[in-house]
C-alpha positions in Angstrom: 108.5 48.1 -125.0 106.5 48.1 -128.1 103.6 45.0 -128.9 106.5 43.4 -131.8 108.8 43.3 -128.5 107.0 41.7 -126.2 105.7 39.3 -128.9 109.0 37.9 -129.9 109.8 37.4 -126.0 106.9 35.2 -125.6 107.4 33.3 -129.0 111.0 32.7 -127.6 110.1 32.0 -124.5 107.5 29.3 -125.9 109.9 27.9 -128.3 112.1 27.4 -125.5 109.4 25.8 -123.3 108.7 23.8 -126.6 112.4 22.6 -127.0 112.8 21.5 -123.5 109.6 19.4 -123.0 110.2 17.5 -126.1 113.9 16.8 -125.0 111.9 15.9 -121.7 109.4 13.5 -123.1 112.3 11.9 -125.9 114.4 10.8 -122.7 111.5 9.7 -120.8 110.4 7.6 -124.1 114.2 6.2 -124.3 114.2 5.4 -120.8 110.7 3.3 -121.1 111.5 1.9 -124.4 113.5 -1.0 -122.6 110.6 -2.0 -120.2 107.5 -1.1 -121.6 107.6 -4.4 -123.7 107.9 -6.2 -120.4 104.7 -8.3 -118.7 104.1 -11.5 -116.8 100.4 -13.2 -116.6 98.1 -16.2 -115.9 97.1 -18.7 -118.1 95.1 -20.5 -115.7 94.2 -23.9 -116.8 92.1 -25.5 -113.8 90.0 -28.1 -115.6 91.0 -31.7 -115.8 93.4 -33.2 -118.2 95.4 -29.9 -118.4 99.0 -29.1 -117.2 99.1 -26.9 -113.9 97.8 -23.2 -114.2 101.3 -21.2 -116.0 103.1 -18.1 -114.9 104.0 -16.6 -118.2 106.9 -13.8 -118.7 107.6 -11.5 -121.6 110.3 -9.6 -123.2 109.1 -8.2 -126.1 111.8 -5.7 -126.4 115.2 -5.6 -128.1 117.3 -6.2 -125.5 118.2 -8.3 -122.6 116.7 -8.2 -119.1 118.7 -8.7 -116.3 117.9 -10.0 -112.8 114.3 -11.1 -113.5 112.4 -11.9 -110.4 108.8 -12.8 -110.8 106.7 -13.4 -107.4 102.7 -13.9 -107.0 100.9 -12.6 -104.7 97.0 -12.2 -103.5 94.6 -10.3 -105.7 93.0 -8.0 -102.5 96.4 -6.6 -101.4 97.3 -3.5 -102.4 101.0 -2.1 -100.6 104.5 -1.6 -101.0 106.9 -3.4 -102.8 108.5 -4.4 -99.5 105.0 -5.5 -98.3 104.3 -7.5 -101.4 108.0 -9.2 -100.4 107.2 -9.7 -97.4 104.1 -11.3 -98.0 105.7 -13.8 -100.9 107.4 -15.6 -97.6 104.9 -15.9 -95.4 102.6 -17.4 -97.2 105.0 -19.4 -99.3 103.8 -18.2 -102.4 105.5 -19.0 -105.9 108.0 -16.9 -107.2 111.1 -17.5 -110.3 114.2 -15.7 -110.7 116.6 -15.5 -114.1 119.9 -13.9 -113.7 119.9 -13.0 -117.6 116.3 -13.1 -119.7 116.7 -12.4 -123.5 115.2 -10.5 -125.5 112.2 -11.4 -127.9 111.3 -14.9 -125.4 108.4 -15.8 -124.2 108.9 -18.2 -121.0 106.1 -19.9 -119.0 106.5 -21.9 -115.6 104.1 -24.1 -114.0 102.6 -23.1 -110.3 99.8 -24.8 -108.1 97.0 -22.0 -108.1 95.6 -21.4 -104.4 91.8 -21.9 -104.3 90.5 -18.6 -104.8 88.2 -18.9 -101.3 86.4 -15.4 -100.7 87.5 -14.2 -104.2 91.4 -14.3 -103.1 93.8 -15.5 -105.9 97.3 -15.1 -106.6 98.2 -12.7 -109.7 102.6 -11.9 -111.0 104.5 -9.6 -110.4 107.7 -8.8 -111.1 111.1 -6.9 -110.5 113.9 -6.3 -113.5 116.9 -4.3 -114.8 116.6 -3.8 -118.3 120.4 -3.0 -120.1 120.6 0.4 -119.4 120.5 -0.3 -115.5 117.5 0.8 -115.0 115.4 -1.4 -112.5 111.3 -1.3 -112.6 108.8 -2.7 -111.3 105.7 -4.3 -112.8 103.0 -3.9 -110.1 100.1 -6.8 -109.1 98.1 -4.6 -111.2 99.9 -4.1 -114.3 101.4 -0.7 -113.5 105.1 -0.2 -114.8 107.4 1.7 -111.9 110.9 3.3 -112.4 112.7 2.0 -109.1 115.2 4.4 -107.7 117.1 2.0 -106.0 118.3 -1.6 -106.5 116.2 -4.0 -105.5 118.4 -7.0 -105.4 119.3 -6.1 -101.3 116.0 -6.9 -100.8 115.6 -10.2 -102.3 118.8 -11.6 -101.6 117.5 -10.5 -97.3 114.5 -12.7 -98.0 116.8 -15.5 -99.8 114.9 -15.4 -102.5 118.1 -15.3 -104.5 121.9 -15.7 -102.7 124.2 -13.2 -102.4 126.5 -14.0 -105.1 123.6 -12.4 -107.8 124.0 -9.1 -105.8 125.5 -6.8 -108.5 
């Protein structure tokens, strides 16, 4: 096989590399467009005279979310989502749930902040299913996870939401 042969198989071979990698990463970018405009944080307002500390939620994205469940949790506890669960009812700690959460809204709810002894507070975190039926995750931390599985089994067994939600 001659040089000109073997450098059209590895421009081919490239181009096809090329081809599937950016069909890779357009999917990838589709499937992340729903959630990546998704986010819950503190607005912590501590001082006298102002309303209770505020759990805020985000969709900044086009479309609807569905089954939004957003829990707190302690700042110095970093495990599974089924730990994290577990952990919102044994220490009673705040957590809201919207069957449907439109697009483009901004939502804040009120919560009593715990008293941050030993440098422990609670930070959001949250569980959706944006309109494609994906479901994600949006970690203590910040971090945006692709869930594999439903999640709703899980919080109707804690009763944080009842079984008729399950879909």
């Amino acid at each position: 096989m001659s040089v000109s042969e073997w450098c059209q198989i590895v421009t081919a071979a490239a181009a096809s590399v090329s081809f599937i990698m950016n069909a890779y990463l357009r999917h990838k970018n589709y499937v992340y467009s729903a959630a990546k405009g998704v986010s819950t944080w503190l607005e912590d307002k501590v001082y006298p005279g102002n309303p209770p500390s505020q759990v805020c939620i985000s969709n900044q994205g086009k479309t609807a979310l569905y089954n939004v469940f957003v829990f707190m949790d302690l700042n110095t506890y970093e495990c599974s989502l089924d730990e994290h669960l577990d952990r919102v009812g044994e220490l009673q700690n705040p957590y809201f749930y919207f069957e449907t959460f439109p697009a483009n809204k901004d939502v804040s709810r009120g919560y009593q902040p715990n008293n941050a002894a030993g440098g422990h507070h609670l930070i959001p975190a949250m569980l959706f299913t944006d309109t494609n039926g994906n479901y994600w995750y949006r970690t203590p931390a910040g971090k945006l996870v692709r869930l594999r599985e439903t999640y709703m089994d899980k919080l109707v067994k804690h009763a944080y939401v009842l079984g008729h939600v399950n879909a």
